[in-house]
C-alpha positions as CSV (number, residue, x, y, z in Angstrom):
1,X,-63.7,-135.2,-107.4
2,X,-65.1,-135.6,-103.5
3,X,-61.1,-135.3,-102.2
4,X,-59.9,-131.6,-102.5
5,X,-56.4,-131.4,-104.4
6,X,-55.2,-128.9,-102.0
7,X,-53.9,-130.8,-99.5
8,X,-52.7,-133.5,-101.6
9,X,-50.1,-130.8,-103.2
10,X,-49.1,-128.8,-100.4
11,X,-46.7,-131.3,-98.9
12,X,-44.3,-131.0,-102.3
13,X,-43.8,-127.2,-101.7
14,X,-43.5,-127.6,-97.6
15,X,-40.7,-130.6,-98.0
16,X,-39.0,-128.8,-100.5
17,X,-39.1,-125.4,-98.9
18,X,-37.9,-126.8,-95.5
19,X,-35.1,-128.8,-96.7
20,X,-34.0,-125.9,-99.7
21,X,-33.7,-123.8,-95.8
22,X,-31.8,-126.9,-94.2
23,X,-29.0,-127.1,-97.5
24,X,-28.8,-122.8,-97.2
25,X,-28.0,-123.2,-93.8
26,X,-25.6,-126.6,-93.8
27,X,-24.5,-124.6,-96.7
28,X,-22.3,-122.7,-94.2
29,X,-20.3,-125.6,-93.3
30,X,-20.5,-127.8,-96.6
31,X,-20.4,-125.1,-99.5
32,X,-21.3,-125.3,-103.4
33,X,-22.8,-129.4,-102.4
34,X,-25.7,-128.0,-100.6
35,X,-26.3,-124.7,-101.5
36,X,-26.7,-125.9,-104.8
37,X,-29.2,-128.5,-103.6
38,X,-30.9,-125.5,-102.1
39,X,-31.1,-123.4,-105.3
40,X,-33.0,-126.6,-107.2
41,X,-35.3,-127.0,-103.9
42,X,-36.2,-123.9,-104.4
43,X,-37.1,-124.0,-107.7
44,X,-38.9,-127.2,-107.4
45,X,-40.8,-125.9,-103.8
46,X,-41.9,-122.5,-105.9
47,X,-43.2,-123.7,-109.2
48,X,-45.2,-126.6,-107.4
49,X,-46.6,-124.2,-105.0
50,X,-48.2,-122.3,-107.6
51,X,-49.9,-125.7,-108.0
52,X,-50.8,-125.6,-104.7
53,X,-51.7,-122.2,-104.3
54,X,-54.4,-122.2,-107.4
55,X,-56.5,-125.1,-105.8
56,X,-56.1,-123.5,-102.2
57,X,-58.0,-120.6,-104.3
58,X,-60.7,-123.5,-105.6
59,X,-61.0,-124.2,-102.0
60,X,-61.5,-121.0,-100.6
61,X,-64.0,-120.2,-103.1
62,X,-66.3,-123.1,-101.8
63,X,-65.9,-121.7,-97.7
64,X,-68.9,-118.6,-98.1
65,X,-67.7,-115.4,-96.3
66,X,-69.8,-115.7,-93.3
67,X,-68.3,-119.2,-92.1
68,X,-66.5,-118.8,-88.7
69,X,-63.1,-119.9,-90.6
70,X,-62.8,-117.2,-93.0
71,X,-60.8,-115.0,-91.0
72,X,-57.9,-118.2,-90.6
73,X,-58.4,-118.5,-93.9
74,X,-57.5,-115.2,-95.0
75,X,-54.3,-115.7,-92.6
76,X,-53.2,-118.8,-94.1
77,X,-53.6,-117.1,-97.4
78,X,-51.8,-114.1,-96.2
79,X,-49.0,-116.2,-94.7
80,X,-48.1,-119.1,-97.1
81,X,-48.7,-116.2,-100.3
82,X,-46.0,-114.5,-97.6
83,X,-44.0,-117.1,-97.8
84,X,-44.0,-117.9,-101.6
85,X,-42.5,-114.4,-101.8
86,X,-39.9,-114.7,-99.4
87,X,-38.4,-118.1,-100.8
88,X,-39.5,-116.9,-104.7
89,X,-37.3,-113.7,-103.8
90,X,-34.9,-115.6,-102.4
91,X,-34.4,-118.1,-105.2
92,X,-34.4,-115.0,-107.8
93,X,-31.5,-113.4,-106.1
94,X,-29.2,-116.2,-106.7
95,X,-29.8,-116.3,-109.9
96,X,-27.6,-115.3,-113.1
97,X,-29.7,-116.0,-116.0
98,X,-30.7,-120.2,-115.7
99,X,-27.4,-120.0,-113.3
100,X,-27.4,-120.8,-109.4
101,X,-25.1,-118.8,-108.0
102,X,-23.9,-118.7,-104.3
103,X,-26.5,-117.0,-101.8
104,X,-25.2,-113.9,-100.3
105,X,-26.4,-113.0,-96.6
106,X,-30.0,-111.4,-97.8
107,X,-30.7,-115.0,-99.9
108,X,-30.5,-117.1,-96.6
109,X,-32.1,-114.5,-94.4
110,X,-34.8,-114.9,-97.1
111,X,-35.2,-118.7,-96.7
112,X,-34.8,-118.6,-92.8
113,X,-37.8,-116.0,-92.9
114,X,-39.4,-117.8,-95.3
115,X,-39.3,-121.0,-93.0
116,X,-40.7,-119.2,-90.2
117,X,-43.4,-117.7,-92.4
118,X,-44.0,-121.3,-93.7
119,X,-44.2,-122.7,-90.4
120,X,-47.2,-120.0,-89.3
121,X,-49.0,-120.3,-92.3
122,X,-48.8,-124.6,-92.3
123,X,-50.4,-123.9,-88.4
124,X,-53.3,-122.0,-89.9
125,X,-53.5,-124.5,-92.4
126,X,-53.9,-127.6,-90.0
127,X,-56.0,-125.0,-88.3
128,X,-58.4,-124.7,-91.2
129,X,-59.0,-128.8,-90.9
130,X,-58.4,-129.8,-87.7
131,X,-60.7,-127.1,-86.0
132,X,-63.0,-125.8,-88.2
133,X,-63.6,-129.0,-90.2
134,X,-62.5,-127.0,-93.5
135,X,-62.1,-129.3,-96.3
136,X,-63.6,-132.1,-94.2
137,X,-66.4,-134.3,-95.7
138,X,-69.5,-133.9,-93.2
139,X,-70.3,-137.6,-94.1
140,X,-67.9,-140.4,-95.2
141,X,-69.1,-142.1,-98.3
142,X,-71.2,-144.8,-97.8
């Protein structure tokens, strides 16, 4: 495959992250509705970032160690494996068993933080692309 996979998969986690972080917070007004929809989010946003993560990996692999992008690679590594924690933690906490329960003060200062982290990381990401060409086919296909 020409196309790399990574950046077809990392909108799933991103949407999924950043609207799990909308329901915690509108959680505070609207209850058990949306922080529920926040728990499943979650879950969703963490498993497919694993997904996500793995081909990142692939990619990285391909960039050698002397390109001028490795050290905003490394960052966007750092960051969005940052940010996989902070959301993964975050989901874990509310858990009892397979059971979503109501997230406490540390569970939504988890996905807030998590949001920001996101958010840093994503700009690395677009980064990567958008100004060192990472990812970027040096010549369309004829």
């Amino acid at each position: 495959m020409s196309h790399p996979l990574h950046p077809a998969l990392v909108h799933f986690p991103i949407a999924c992250w950043s609207l799990a972080t909308a329901a915690d917070v509108a959680s505070l007004w609207f209850g058990e509705p949306a922080w529920r929809l926040a728990g499943v989010l979650l879950a969703l946003g963490t498993l497919i970032a694993l997904a996500a993560m793995a081909t990142g990996f692939i990619e990285l692999l391909k960039v050698g160690a002397e390109h001028p992008a490795t050290r905003d690679l490394n960052r966007h590594m750092l960051l969005m494996s940052t940010a996989w924690c902070l959301y993964a933690t975050s989901l874990f906490l509310r858990l009892q068993g397979t059971t979503l329960t109501q997230p406490d003060t540390l569970d939504l200062g988890l996905s807030v933080a998590g949001f920001a982290v996101l958010g840093v990381g994503g700009w690395f990401g677009g980064k990567l692309v958008y100004g060192h060409g990472v990812g970027v086919a040096k010549h369309p296909p004829a």
